[in-house]
C-alpha positions as CSV (number, residue, x, y, z in Angstrom):
1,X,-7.7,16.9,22.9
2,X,-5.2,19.7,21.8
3,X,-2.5,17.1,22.0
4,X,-4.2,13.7,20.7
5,X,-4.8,16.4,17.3
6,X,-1.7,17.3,16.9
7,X,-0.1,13.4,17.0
8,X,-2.9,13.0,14.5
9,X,-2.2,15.4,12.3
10,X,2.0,14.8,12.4
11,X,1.4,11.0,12.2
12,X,-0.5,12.1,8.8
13,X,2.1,14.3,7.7
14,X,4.2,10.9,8.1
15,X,2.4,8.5,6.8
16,X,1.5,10.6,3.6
17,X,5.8,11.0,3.1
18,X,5.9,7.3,3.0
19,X,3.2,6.6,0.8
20,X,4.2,8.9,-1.8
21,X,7.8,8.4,-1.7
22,X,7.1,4.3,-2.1
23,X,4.4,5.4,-4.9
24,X,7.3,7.5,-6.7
25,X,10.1,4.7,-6.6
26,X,7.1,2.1,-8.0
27,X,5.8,4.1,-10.7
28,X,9.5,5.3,-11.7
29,X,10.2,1.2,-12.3
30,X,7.3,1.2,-14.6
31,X,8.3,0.9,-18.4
32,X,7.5,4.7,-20.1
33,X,5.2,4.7,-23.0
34,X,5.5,7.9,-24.1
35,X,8.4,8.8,-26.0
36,X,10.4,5.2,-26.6
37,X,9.1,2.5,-26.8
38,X,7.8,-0.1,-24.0
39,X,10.6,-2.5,-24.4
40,X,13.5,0.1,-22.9
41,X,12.9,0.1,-19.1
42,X,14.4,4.1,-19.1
43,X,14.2,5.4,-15.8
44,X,13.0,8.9,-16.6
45,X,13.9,12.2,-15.2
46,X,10.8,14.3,-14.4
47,X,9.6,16.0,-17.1
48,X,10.5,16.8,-20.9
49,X,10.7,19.9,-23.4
50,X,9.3,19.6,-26.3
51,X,12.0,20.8,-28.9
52,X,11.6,20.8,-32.7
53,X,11.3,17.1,-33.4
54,X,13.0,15.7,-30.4
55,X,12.2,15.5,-26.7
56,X,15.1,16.8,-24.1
57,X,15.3,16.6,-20.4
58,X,14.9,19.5,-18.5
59,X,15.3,19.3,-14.8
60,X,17.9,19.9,-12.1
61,X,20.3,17.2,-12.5
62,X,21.4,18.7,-16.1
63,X,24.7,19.3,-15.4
64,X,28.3,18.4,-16.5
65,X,28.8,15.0,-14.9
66,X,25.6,13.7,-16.4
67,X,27.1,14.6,-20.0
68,X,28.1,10.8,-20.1
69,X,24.2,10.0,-19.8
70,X,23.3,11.7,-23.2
71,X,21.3,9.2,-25.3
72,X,19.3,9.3,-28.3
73,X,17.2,7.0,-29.5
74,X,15.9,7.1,-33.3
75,X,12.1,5.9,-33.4
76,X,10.0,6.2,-36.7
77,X,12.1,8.9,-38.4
78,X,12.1,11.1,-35.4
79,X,15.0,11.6,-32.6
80,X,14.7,11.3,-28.6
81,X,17.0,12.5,-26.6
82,X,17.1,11.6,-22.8
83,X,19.0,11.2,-20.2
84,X,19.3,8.0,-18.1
85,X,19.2,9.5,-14.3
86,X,19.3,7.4,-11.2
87,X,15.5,7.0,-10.2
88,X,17.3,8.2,-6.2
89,X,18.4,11.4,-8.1
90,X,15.4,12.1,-9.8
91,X,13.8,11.3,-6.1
92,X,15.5,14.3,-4.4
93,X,15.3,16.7,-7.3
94,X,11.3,16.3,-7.3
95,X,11.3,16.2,-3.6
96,X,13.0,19.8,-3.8
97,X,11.3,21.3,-6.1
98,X,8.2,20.4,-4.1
99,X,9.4,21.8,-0.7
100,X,11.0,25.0,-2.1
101,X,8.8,26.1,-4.9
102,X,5.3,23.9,-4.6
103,X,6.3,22.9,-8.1
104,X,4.9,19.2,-9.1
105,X,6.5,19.0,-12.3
106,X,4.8,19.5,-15.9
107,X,2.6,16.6,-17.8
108,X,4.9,14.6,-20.6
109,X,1.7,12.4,-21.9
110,X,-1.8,13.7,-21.6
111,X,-0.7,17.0,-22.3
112,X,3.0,17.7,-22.9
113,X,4.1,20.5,-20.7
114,X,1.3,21.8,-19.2
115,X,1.4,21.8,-14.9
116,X,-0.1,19.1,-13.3
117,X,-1.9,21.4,-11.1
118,X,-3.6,23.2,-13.5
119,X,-4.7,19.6,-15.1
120,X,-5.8,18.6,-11.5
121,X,-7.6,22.0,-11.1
122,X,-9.3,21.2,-14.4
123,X,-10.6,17.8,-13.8
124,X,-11.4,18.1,-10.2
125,X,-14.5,19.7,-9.6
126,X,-16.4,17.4,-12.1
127,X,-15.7,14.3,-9.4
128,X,-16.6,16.7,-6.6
129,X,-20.2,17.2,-8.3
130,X,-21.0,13.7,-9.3
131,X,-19.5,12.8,-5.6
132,X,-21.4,15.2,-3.0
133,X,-24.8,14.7,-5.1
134,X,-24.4,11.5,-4.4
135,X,-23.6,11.8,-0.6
136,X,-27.1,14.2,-0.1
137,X,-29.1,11.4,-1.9
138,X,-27.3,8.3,0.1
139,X,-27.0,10.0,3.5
140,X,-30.1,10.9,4.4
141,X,-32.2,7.5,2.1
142,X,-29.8,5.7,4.0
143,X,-30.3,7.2,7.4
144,X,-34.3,6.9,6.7
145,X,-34.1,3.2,5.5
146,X,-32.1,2.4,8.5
147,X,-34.8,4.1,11.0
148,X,-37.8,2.5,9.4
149,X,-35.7,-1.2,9.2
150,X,-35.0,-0.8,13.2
151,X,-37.9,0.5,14.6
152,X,-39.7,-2.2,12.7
153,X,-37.1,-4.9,13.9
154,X,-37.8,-8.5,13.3
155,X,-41.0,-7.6,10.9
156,X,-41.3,-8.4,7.5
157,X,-40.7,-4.5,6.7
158,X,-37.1,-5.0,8.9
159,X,-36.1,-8.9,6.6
160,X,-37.3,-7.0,3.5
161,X,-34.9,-4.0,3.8
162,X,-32.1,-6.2,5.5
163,X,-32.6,-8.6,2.8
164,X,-32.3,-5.9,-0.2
165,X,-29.1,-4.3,1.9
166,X,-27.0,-7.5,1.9
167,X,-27.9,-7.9,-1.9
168,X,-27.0,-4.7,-3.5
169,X,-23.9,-4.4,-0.4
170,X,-22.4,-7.3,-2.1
171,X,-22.4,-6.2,-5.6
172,X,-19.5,-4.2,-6.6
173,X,-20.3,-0.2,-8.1
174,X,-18.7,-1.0,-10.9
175,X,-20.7,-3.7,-11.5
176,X,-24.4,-1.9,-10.8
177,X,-23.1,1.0,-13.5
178,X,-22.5,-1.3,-15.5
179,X,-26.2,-2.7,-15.8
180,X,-27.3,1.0,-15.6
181,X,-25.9,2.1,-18.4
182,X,-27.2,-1.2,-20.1
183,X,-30.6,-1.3,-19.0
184,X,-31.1,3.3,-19.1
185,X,-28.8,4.2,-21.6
186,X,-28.6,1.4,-24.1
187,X,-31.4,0.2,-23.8
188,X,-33.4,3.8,-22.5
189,X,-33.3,7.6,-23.3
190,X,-29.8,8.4,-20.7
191,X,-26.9,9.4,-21.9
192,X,-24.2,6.5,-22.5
193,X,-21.4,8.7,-21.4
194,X,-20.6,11.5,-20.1
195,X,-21.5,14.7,-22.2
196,X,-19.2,17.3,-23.8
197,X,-19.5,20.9,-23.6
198,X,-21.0,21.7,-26.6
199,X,-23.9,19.3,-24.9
200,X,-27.2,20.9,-23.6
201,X,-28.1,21.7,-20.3
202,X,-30.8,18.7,-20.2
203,X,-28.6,16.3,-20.9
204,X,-26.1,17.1,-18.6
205,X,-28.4,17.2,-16.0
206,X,-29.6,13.5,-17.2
207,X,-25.9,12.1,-17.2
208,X,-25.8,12.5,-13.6
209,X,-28.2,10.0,-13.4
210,X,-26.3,6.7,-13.9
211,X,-22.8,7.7,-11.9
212,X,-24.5,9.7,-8.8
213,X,-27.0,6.5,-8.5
214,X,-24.0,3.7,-9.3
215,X,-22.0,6.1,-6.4
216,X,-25.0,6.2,-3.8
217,X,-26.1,2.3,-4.1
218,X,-23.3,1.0,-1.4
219,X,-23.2,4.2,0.7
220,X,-26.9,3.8,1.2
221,X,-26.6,-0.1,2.0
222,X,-23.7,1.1,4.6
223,X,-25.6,3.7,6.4
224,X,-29.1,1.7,6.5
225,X,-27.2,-1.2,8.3
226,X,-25.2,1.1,10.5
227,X,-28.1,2.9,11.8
228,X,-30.0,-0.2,12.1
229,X,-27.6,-1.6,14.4
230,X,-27.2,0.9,16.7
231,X,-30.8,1.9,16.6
232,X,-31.7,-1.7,17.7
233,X,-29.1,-1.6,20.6
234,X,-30.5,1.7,21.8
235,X,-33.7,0.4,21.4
236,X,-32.8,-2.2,23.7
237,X,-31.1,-0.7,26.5
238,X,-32.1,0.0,30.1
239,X,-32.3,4.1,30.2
240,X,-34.7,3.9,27.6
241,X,-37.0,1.0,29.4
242,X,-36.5,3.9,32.1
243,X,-37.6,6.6,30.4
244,X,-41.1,4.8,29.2
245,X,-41.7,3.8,32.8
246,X,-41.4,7.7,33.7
247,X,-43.9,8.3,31.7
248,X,-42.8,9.5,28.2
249,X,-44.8,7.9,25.6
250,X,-42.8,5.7,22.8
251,X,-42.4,7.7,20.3
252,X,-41.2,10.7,22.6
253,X,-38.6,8.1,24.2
254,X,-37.4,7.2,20.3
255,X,-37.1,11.3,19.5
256,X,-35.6,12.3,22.5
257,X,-33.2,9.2,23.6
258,X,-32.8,6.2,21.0
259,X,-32.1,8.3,17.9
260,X,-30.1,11.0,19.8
261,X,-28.1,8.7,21.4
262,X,-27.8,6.0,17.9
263,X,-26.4,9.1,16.3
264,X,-23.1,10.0,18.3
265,X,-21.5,7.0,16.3
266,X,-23.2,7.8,13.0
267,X,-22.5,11.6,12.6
268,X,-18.6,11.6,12.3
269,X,-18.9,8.7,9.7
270,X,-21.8,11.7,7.4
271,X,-18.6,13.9,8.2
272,X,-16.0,11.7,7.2
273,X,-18.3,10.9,4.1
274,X,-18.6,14.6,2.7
275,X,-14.5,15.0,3.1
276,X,-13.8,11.3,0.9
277,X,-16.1,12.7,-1.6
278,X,-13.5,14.5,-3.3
279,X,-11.1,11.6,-3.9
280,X,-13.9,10.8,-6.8
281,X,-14.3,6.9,-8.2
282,X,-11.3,5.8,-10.3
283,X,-13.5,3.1,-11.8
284,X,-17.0,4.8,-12.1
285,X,-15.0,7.5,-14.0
286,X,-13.2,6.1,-16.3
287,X,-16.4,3.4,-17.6
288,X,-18.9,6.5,-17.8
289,X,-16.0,8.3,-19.5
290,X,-16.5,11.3,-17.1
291,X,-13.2,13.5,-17.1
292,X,-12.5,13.5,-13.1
293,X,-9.2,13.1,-11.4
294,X,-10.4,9.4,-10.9
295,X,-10.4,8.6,-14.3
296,X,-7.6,10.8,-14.5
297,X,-5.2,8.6,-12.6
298,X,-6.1,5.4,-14.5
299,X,-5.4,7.6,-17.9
300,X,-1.8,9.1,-16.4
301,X,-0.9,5.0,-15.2
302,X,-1.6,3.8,-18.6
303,X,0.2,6.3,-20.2
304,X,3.3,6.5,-17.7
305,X,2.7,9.9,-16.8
306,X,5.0,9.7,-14.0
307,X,4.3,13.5,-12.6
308,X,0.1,13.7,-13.0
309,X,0.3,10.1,-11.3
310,X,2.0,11.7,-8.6
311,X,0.0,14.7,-8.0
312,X,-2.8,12.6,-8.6
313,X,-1.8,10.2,-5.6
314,X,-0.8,13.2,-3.6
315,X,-4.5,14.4,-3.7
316,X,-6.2,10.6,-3.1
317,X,-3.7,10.1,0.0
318,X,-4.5,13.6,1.2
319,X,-8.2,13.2,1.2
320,X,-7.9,9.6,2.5
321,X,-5.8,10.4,5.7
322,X,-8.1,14.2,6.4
323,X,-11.2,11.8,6.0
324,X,-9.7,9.5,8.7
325,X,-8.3,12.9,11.1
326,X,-11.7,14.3,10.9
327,X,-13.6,10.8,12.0
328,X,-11.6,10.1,15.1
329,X,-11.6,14.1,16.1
330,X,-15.6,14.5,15.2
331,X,-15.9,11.7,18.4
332,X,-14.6,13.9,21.1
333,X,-16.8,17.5,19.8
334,X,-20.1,15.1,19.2
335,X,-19.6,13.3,22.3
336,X,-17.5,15.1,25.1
337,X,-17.4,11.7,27.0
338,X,-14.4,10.9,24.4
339,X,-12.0,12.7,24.5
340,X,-8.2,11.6,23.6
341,X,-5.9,13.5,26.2
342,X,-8.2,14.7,28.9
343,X,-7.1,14.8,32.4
344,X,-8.7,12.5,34.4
């Protein structure tokens, strides 16, 4: 097990290197908005300096043999001074700066020289609020709709559920919030967006309404059809036609055997759930105007703000591959019968 962890945990390490190293060369072709305008293709060095009326490159590859590079461009009275670095270059220098000094580079959009951490820091534990309340409502409502839907298999309580399930699985979250804020907010007494700080504490509590319900509508269809499924195999299997002829009455034979046994696959996917929770809703964010990281990265895309893109995708890619090491691991503690690496 030791060793099957390990492989996971290096493959991640991997695979999170390539993902952001293909992110950075993409988002570096990308036209930048800020400073000229969205006709010059510039390939931009990292991040800028705000000095007197200009902007001026300040990174690692400011030396001598890029004097040749100096540009300026004159936009609306004002001067811009850049220089024109090989996106490979720039590559290396961020990738060094990351390794030696855990520096991600400064914002040049959203909010000109500040770190990127500190704007990440800042944004993300709105998205983990609005995300884990929606994972204790959807987990266990899920869960519950799930039992009631497969101990009640092939009834009209069992199509009713199913039936509902399949509807709201298929429509999209963005989609449902959508309606919500529609039907409760434009049409009801619920916020429209999310609220400032000078709010009050009632309706911040109400705007949590909309997103944590949008959020918990296809978790709660996902979980309800899992633990249907595997409640109804269980239900049918031969150690538990065993265990009523031993005596044990039905619903001692559900407690102690279906629902025990329907939730070794179930429990790593809960775990799994609370560690994805704070890679937020890009989408959800960004239409209820709730300042998360999600909404965040749409915001630092739009505006070309190369390095909070980056840290940005460094903390979605993060989440995503932990989510992933902690679901196949959580098999092996739940369940010692799998186990990756055990001596047979």
């Amino acid at each position: 097990m030791l060793k099957y962890s390990i492989k996971r945990i290096l493959l991640a390490l991997m695979t999170a290197f390539i993902i952001l190293t293909l992110t950075f060369f993409l988002v570096k072709s990308l036209p930048f908005k800020g400073i000229v305008s969205p006709q010059e293709h510039v390939r931009w060095a990292f991040y800028l300096d705000q000095v007197n009326k200009g902007y001026v490159i300040r990174t690692e590859v400011e030396s001598p043999q890029y004097g040749s590079l100096l540009e300026k461009f004159v936009m609306d009275g004002k001067d811009y001074y850049f220089y024109q670095t090989p996106i490979v270059d720039q590559y290396f220098a961020w990738l060094k700066r990351i390794v030696t000094a855990w520096d991600w580079g400064t914002s040049t959009v959203l909010k000109p020289n500040i770190s990127t951490t500190t704007i990440i820091g800042e944004r993300l534990p709105v998205s983990v609020k609005v995300n884990v309340i929606s994972v204790f409502i959807s987990v266990p409502l899920g869960i519950l709709l799930g039992i009631v839907a497969g101990l009640n298999k092939n009834t009209w309580i069992d199509h009713t559920i199913s039936t509902l399930v399949m509807i709201f699985i298929s429509i999209p979250s963005f989609v449902v919030i959508s309606f919500l804020i529609y039907f409760f907010a434009f049409k009801g007494n619920l916020p429209m967006r999310w609220p400032t700080d000078d709010e009050t504490g009632a309706v911040k509590a109400l705007a949590y309404i909309i997103p944590v319900t949008a959020l918990s509508f296809g978790s709660v269809c996902g979980y309800c059809r899992f633990v249907r499924a595997e409640l109804c195999e269980v239900m049918s299997s031969e150690y538990l036609l065993l265990a009523r002829t031993k005596g044990l009455t039905k619903r001692q034979a559900i407690v102690r055997h279906a629902l025990r046994n329907a939730f070794v696959p179930i429990l790593p996917s809960i775990l799994a759930e609370f560690i994805g929770v704070f890679s937020g809703s890009m989408i959800l964010e960004n239409l209820y105007n709730i300042n998360g990281i999600g909404s965040l990265y749409i915001d630092a895309l739009n505006n070309s703000d190369y390095n909070v893109l980056m840290v940005d995708m460094a903390i979605f890619t993060t989440i995503g591959l932990l989510a992933g090491i902690i679901l196949d691991l959580s098999y092996g503690f739940i369940d010692p019968r799998i186990r990756m690496g055990e001596k047979r």
